[in-house]
mmCIF file of the N, C-alpha and C atoms, coordinates in Angstrom:
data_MODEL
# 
_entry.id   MODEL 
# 
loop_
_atom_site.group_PDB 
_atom_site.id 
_atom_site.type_symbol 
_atom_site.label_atom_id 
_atom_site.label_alt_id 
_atom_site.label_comp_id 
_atom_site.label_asym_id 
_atom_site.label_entity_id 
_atom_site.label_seq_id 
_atom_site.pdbx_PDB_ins_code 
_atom_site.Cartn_x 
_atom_site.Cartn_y 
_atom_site.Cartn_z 
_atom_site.occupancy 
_atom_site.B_iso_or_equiv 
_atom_site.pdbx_formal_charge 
_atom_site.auth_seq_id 
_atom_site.auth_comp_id 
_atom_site.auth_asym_id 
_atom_site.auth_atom_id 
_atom_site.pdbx_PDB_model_num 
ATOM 1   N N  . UNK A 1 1  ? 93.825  90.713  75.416  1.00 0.00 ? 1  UNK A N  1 
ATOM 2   C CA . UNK A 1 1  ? 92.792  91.028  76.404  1.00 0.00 ? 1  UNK A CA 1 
ATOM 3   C C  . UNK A 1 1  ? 93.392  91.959  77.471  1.00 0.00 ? 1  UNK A C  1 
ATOM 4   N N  . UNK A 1 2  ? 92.555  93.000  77.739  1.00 0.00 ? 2  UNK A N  1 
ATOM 5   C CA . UNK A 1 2  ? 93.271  94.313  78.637  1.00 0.00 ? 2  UNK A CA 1 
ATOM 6   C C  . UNK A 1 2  ? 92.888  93.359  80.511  1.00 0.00 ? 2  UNK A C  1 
ATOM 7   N N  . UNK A 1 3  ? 94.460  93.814  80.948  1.00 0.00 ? 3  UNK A N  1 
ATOM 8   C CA . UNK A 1 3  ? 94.119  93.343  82.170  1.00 0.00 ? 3  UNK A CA 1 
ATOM 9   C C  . UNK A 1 3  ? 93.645  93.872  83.118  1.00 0.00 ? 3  UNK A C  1 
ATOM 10  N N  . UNK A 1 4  ? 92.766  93.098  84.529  1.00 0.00 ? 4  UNK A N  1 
ATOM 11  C CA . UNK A 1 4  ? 92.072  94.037  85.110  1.00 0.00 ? 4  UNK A CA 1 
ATOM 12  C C  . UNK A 1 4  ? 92.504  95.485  86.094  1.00 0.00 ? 4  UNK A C  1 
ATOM 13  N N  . UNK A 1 5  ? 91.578  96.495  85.804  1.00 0.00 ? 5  UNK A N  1 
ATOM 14  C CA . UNK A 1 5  ? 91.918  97.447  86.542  1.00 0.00 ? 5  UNK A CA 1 
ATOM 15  C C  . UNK A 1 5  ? 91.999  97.267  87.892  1.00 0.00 ? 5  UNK A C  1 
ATOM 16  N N  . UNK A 1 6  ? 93.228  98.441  88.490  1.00 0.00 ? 6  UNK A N  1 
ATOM 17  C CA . UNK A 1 6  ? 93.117  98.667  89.701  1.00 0.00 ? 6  UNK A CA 1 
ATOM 18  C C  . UNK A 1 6  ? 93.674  99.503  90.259  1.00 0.00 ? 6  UNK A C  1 
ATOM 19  N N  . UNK A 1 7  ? 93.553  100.419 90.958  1.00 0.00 ? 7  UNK A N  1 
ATOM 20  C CA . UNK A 1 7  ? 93.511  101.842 91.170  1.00 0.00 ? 7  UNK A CA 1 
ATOM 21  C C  . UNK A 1 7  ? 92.825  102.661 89.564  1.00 0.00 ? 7  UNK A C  1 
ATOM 22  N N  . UNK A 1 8  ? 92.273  102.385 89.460  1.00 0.00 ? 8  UNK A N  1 
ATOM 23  C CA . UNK A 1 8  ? 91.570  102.851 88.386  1.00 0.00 ? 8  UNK A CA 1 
ATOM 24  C C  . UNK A 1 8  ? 92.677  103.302 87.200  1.00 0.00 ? 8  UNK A C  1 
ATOM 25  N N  . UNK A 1 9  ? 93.345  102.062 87.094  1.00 0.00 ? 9  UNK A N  1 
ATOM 26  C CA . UNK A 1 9  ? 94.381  102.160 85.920  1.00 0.00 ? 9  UNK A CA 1 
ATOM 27  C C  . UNK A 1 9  ? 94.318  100.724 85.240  1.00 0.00 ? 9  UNK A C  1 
ATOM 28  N N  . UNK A 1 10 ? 94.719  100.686 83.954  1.00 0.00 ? 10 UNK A N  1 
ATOM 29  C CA . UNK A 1 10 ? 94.837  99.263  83.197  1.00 0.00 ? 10 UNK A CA 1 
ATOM 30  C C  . UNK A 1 10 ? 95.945  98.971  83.309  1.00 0.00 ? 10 UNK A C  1 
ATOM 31  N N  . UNK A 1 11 ? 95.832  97.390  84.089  1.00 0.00 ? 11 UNK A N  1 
ATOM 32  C CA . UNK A 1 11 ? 97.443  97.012  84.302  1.00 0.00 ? 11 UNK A CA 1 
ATOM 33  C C  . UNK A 1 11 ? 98.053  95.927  83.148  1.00 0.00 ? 11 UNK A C  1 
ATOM 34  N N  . UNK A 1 12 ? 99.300  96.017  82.746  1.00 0.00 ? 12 UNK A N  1 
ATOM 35  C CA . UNK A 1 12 ? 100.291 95.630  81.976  1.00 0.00 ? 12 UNK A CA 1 
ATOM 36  C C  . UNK A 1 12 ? 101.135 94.812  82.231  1.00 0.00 ? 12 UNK A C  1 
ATOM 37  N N  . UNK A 1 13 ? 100.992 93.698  81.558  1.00 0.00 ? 13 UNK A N  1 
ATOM 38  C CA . UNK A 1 13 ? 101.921 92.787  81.925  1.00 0.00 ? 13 UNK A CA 1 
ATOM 39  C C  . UNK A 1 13 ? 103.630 92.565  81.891  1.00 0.00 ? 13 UNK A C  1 
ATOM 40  N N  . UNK A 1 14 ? 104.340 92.284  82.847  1.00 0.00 ? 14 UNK A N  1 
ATOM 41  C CA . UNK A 1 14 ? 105.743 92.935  82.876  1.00 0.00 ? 14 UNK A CA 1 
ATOM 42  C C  . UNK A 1 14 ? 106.281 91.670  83.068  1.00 0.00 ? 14 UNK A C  1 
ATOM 43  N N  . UNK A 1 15 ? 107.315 91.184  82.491  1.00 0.00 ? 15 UNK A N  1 
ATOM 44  C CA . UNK A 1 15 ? 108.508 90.277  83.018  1.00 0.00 ? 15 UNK A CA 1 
ATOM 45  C C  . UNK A 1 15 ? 109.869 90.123  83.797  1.00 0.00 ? 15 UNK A C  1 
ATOM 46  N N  . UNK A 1 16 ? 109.872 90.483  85.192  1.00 0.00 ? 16 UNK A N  1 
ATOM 47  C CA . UNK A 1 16 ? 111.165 90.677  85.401  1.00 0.00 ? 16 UNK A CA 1 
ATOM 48  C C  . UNK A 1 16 ? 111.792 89.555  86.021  1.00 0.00 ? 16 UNK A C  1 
ATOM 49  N N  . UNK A 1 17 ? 113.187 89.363  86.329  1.00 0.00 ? 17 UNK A N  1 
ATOM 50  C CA . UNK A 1 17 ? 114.220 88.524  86.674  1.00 0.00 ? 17 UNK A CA 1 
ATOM 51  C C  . UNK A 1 17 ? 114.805 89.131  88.045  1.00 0.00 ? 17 UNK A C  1 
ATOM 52  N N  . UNK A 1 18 ? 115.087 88.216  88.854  1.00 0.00 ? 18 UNK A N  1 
ATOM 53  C CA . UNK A 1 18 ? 115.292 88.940  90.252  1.00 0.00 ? 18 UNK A CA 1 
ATOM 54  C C  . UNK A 1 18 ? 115.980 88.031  91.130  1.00 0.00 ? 18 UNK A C  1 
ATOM 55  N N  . UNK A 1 19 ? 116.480 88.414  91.688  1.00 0.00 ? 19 UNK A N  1 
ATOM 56  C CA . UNK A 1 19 ? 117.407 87.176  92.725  1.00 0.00 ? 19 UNK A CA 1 
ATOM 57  C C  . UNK A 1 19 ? 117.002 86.574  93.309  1.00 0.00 ? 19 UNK A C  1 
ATOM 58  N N  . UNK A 1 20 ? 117.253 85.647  93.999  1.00 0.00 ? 20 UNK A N  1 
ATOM 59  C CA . UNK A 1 20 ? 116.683 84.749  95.216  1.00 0.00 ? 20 UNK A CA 1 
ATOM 60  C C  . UNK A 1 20 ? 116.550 85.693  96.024  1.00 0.00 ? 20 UNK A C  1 
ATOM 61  N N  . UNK A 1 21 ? 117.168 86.364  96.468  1.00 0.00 ? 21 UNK A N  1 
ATOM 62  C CA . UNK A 1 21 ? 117.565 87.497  97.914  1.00 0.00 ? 21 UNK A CA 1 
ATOM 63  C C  . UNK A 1 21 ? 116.576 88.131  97.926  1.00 0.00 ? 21 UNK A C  1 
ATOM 64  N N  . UNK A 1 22 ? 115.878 89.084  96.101  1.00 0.00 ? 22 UNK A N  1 
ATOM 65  C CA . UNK A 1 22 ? 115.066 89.899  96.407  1.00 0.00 ? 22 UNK A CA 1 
ATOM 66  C C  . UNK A 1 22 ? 113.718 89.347  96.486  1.00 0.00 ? 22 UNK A C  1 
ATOM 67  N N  . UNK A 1 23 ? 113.799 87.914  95.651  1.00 0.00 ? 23 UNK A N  1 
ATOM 68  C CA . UNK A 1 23 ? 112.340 87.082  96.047  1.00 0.00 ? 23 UNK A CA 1 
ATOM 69  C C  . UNK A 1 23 ? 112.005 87.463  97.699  1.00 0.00 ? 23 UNK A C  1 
ATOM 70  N N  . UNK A 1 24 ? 113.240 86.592  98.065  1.00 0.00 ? 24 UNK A N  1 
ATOM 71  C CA . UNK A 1 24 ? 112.424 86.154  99.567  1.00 0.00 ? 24 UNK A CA 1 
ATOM 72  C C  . UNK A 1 24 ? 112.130 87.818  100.370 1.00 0.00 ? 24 UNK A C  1 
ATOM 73  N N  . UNK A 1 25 ? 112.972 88.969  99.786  1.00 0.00 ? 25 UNK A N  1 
ATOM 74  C CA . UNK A 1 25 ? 112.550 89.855  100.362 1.00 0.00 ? 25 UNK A CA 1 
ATOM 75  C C  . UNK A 1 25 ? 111.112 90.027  99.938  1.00 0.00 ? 25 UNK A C  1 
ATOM 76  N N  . UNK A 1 26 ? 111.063 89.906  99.083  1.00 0.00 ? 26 UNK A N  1 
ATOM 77  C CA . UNK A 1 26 ? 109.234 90.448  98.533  1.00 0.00 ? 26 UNK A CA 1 
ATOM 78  C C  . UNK A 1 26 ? 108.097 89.539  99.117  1.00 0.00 ? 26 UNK A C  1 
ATOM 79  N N  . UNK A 1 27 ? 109.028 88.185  99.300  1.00 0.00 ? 27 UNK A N  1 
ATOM 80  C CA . UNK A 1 27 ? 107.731 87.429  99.946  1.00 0.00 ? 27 UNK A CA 1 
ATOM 81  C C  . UNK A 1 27 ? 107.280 87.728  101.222 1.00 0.00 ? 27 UNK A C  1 
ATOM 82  N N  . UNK A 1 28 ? 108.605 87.989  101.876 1.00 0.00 ? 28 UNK A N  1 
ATOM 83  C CA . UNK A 1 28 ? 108.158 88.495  103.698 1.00 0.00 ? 28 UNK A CA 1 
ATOM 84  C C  . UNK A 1 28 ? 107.394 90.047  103.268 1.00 0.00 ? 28 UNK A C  1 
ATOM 85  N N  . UNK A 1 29 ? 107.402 90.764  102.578 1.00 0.00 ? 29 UNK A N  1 
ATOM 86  C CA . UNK A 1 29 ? 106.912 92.321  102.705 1.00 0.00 ? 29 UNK A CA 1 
ATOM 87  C C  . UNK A 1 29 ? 105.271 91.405  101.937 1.00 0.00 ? 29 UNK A C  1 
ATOM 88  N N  . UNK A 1 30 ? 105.138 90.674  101.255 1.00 0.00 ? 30 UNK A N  1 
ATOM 89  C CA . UNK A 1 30 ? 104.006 90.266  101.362 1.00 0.00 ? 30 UNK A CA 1 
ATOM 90  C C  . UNK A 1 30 ? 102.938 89.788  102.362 1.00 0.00 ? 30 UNK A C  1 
ATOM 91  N N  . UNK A 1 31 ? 103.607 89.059  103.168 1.00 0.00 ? 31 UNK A N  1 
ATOM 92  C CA . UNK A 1 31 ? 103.370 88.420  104.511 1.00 0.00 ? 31 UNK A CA 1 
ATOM 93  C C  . UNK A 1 31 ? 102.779 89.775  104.994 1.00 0.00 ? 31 UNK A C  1 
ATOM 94  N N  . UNK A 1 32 ? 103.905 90.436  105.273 1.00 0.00 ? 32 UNK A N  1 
ATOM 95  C CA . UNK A 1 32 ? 103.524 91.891  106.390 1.00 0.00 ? 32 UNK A CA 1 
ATOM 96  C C  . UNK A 1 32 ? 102.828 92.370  105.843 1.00 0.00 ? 32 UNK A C  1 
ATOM 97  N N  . UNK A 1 33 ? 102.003 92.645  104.567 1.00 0.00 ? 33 UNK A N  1 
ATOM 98  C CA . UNK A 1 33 ? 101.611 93.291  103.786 1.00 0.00 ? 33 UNK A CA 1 
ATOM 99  C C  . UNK A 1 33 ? 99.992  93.049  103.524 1.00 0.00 ? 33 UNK A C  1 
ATOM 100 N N  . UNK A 1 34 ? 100.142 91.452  103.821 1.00 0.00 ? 34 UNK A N  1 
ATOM 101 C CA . UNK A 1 34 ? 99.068  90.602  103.269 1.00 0.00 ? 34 UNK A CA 1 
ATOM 102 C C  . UNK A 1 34 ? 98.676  91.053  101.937 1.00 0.00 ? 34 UNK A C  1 
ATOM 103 N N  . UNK A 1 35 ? 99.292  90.900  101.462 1.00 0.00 ? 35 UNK A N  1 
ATOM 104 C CA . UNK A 1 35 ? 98.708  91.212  99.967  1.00 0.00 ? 35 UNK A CA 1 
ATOM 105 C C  . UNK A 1 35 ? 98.925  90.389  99.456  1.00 0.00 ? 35 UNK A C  1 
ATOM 106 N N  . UNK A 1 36 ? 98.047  89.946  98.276  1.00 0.00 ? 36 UNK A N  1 
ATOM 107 C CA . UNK A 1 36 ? 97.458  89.102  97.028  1.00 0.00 ? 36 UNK A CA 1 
ATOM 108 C C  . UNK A 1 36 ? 98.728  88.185  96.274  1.00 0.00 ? 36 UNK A C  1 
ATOM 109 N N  . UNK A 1 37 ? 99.712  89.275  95.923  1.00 0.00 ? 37 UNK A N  1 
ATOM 110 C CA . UNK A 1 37 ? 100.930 88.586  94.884  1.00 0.00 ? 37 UNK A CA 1 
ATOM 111 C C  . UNK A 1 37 ? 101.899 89.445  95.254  1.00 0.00 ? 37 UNK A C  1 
ATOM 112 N N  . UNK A 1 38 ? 102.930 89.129  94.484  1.00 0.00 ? 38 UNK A N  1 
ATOM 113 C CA . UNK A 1 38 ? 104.380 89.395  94.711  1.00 0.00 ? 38 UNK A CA 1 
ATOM 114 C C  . UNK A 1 38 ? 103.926 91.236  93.464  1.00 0.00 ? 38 UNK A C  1 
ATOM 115 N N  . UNK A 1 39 ? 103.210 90.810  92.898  1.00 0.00 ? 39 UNK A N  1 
ATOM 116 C CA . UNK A 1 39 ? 102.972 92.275  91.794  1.00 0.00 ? 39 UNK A CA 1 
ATOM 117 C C  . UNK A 1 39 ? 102.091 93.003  92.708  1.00 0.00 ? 39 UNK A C  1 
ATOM 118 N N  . UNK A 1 40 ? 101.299 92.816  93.745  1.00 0.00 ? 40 UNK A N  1 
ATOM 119 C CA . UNK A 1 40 ? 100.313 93.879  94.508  1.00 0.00 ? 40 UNK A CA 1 
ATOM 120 C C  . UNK A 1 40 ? 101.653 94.372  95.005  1.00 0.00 ? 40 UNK A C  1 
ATOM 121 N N  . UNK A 1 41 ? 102.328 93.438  96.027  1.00 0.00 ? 41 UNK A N  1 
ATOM 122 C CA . UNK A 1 41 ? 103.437 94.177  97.154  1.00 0.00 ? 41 UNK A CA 1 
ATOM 123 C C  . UNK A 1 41 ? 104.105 95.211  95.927  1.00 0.00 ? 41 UNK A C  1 
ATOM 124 N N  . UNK A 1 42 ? 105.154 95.032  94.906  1.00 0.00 ? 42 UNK A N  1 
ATOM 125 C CA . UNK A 1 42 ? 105.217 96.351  94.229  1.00 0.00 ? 42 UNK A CA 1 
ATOM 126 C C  . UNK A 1 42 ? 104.768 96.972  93.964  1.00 0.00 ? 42 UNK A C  1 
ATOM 127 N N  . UNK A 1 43 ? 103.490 96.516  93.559  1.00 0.00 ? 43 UNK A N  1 
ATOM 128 C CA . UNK A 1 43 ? 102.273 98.127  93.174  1.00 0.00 ? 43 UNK A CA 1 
ATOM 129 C C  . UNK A 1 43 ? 102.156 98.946  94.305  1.00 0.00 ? 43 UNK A C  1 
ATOM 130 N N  . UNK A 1 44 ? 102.058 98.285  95.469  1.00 0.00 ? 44 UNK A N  1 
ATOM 131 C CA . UNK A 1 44 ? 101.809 98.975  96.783  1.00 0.00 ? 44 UNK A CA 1 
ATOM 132 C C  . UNK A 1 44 ? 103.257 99.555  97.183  1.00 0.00 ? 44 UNK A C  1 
ATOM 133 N N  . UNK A 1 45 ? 104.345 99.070  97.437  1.00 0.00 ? 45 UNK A N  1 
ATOM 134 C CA . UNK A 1 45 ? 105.616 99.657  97.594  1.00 0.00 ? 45 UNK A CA 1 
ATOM 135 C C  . UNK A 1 45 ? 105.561 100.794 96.355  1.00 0.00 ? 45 UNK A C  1 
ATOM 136 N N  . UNK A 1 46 ? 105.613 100.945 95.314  1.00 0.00 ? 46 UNK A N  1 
ATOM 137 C CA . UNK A 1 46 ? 105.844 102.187 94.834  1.00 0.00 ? 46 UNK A CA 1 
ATOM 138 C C  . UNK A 1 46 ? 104.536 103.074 94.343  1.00 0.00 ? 46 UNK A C  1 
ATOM 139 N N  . UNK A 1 47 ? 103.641 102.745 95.029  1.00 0.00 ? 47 UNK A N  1 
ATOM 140 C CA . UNK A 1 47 ? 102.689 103.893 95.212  1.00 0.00 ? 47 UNK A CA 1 
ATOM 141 C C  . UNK A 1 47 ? 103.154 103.984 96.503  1.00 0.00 ? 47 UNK A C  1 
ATOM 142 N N  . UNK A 1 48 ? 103.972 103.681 97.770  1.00 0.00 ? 48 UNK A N  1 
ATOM 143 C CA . UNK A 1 48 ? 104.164 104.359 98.787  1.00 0.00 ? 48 UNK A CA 1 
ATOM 144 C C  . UNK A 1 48 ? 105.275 105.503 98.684  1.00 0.00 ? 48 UNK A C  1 
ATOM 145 N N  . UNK A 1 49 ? 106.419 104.930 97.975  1.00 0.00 ? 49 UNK A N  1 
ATOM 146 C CA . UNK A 1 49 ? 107.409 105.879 97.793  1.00 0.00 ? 49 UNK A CA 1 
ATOM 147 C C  . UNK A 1 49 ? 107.824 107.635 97.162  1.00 0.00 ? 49 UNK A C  1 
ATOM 148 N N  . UNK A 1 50 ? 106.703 107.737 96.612  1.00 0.00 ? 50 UNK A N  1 
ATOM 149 C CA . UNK A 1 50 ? 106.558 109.144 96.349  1.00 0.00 ? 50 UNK A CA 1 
ATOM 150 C C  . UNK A 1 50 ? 106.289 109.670 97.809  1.00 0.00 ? 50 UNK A C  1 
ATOM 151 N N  . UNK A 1 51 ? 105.226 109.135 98.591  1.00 0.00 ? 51 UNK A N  1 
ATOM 152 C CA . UNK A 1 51 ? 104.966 109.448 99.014  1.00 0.00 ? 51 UNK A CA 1 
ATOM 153 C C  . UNK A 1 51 ? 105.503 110.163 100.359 1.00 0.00 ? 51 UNK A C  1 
ATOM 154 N N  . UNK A 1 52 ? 106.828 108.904 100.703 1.00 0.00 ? 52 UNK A N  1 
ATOM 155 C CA . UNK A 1 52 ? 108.103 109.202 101.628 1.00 0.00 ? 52 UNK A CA 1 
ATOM 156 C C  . UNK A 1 52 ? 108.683 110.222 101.405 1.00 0.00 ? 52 UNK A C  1 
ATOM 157 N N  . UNK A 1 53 ? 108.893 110.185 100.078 1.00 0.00 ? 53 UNK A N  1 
ATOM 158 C CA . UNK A 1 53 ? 110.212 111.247 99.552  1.00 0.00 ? 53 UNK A CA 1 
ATOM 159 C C  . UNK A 1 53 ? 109.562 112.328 99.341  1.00 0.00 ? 53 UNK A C  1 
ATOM 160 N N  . UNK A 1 54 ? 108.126 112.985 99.300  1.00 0.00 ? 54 UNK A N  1 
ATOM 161 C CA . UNK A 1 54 ? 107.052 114.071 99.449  1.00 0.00 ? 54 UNK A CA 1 
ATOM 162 C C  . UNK A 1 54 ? 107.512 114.623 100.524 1.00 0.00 ? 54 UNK A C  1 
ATOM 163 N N  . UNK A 1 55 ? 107.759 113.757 101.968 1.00 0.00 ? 55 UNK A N  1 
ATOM 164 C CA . UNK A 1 55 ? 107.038 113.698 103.217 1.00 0.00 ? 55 UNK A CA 1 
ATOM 165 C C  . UNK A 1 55 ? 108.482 113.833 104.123 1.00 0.00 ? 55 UNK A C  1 
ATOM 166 N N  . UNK A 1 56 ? 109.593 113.708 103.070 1.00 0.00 ? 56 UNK A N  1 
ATOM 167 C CA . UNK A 1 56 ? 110.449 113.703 104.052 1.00 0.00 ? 56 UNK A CA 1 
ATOM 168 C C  . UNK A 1 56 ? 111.215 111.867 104.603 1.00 0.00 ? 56 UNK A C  1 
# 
């Protein structure tokens, strides 16, 4: 079953492994972030990062 879109893309399910360290980092950038899951805050962190490195 295709998962739901968002940014008008079909999203894919991924498995990764990650430290304690970078958990709790992702959970506070969630907090600040208010976002949904620990997978929005990355979707949202690297749709920002082009954007930095565009921008300077």
């Amino acid at each position: 079953m295709p998962r739901k879109k968002m940014y008008g893309e079909p999203k894919v399910k991924l498995s990764l492994s990650l430290t304690e360290t970078a958990t709790k980092w992702l959970e506070g950038k969630q907090v600040e972030l208010t976002a949904s899951s620990l997978s929005d805050v990355i979707e949202r962190l690297a749709r920002e990062l082009p954007k930095k490195s565009v921008n300077g």
